[in-house]
C-alpha angles and dihedrals in degrees: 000000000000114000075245104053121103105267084223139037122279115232116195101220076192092060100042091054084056099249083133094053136260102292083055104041091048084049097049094048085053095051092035089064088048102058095046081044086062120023099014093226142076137173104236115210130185086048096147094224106147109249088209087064092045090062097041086065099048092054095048090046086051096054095045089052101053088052114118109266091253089059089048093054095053082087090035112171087215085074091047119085089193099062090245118136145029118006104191114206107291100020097103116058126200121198082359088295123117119257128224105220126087110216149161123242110213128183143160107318098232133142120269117269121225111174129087102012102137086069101024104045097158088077093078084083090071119094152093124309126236115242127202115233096202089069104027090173092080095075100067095033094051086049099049086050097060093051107051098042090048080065107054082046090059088048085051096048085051098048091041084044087056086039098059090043095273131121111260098254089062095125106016098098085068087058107067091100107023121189098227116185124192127185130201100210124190121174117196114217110275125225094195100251088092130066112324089222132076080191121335127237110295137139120227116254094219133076105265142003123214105191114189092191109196111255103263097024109117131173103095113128128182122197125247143158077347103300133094124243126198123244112214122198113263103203115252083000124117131228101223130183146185111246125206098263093070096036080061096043091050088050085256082312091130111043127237093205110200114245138188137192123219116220113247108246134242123320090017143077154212129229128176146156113217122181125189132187141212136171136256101306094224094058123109099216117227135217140260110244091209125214103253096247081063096037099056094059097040111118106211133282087271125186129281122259087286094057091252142137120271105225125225090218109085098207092052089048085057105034083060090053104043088046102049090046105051099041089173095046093043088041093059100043111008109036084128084057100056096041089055103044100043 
């Protein structure tokens, strides 16, 4: 492979949608269950997301981020039961070790539920967003984001369902009510006396992760042959994984393919804009009754990064993420969580 060459394969959303015609689009779902068979990632090209919009995002994101830290706080997620809104440097934690990144978690901006939560504690994840007042402009940008990036996800779902010998709908009826997350990351640039990690090796626990890395902003690795490649930018091209929910779906079939970001060093930094999806959190998420030739050389649905269980239900998968990654957050509202579900 050329020094110019995309370090991953490139996937066309458009094709597999069929806008190349039938021959293409039965070709690119093949190849598209390959490549997420083998490395677990792709860049996906021909999205329609707006670029204007893109960069619209980017530029709110950047001038949240260069407010002072009192303005910042003024959408704190340690006063938000529901893990939405500003993560200063130090407050996630990946594999337990601090990551050296600040962010906004942003979901779908829904009331709090507040029934059935003794057996359904993963709705506690539901909730309103906190929205800054010094850049307005985030709320409907944030908003037309998730939308329209929940629905590329679902194309993808689809495309992935008709790949593995199911109709297309297969998993749609898990999806009437999606969990959709969206981060504003922004990593400063890193002198090496802080943490060692922009964020450490994990896997998602979702079903799929669409990453929009700023142009410029290195540092993504994904594990393969055991070794780690970098992932450069493409312009107007997304980074997009499999998450554990549907490796384990797929009997380990699809691979969830650990992945870690390096900090920038001094002087730089890292801005990017990753989305994940997951399905309703009350679904119980099926799985995939695999033709024979797919089945015979699926691993095994396999544990997450911790050595634990993935969970069916969707909600419980999520609610251990969200509570192991943000300790303060989880400390202050959710210590019986955590206790119930170690």
């Amino acid at each position: 492979m050329s020094d110019n060459s995309p370090s991953l394969p490139i996937i066309s959303l458009a094709t597999l949608l069929g806008r190349s015609g039938e021959a293409e689009r039965a070709a690119e779902i093949i190849r598209l269950r390959e490549v997420t068979h083998t490395i677990g990632f792709f860049y996906l090209a021909d999205h329609g997301v707006p670029e204007e919009l893109q960069q619209q995002l980017f530029d709110a994101a950047r001038r949240f981020f260069a407010l002072p830290k009192e303005a910042k706080q003024e959408i704190s997620n340690l006063n938000n039961p529901h893990y939405r809104g500003y993560a200063e440097l130090g407050d996630e934690r990946t594999q337990g070790l601090v990551d050296w990144r600040e962010q906004i978690d942003y979901g779908a901006d829904r009331a709090a539920e507040t029934g059935g939560l003794t057996t359904h504690p993963w709705r506690v994840l539901e909730g309103p967003n906190p929205w800054p007042t010094t850049v307005p402009e985030l709320k409907d940008l944030v908003n037309q984001w998730l939308d329209t990036l929940t629905e590329v996800g679902l194309d993808l779902l689809r495309a992935w369902a008709e790949s593995l010998g199911q109709e297309p709908d297969f998993f749609d009826g898990h999806f009437t009510r999606p969990y959709p997350l969206l981060k504003l990351a922004h990593y400063p640039g890193h002198d090496g006396s802080q943490s060692g990690q922009g964020v450490g090796a994990h896997h998602d626990p979702g079903v799929l992760t669409l990453l929009l890395p700023e142009q410029g902003s290195a540092g993504l690795q994904v594990e393969n042959e055991g070794g780690w490649i970098d992932v450069e930018p493409l312009p107007n091209h997304f980074v997009v994984n499999i998450g554990e929910l549907l490796e384990a779906a797929t009997d380990g079939y699809l691979k969830a393919t650990p992945h870690r970001v390096l900090p920038p060093g001094p002087g730089t930094s890292r801005y990017s804009i990753p989305y994940f999806l997951a399905p309703n959190l009350d679904s119980r998420f099926p799985r995939v009754p695999l033709p024979g030739e797919l089945a015979a050389v699926a691993p095994g649905r396999g544990r997450d990064m911790h050595g634990e269980e993935i969970f069916d239900i969707s909600g419980r998968n999520t609610l251990k993420a969200r509570l192991r990654a943000h300790p303060e957050t989880t400390a202050r509202y959710h210590a019986d969580l955590a206790a119930s579900l170690a």
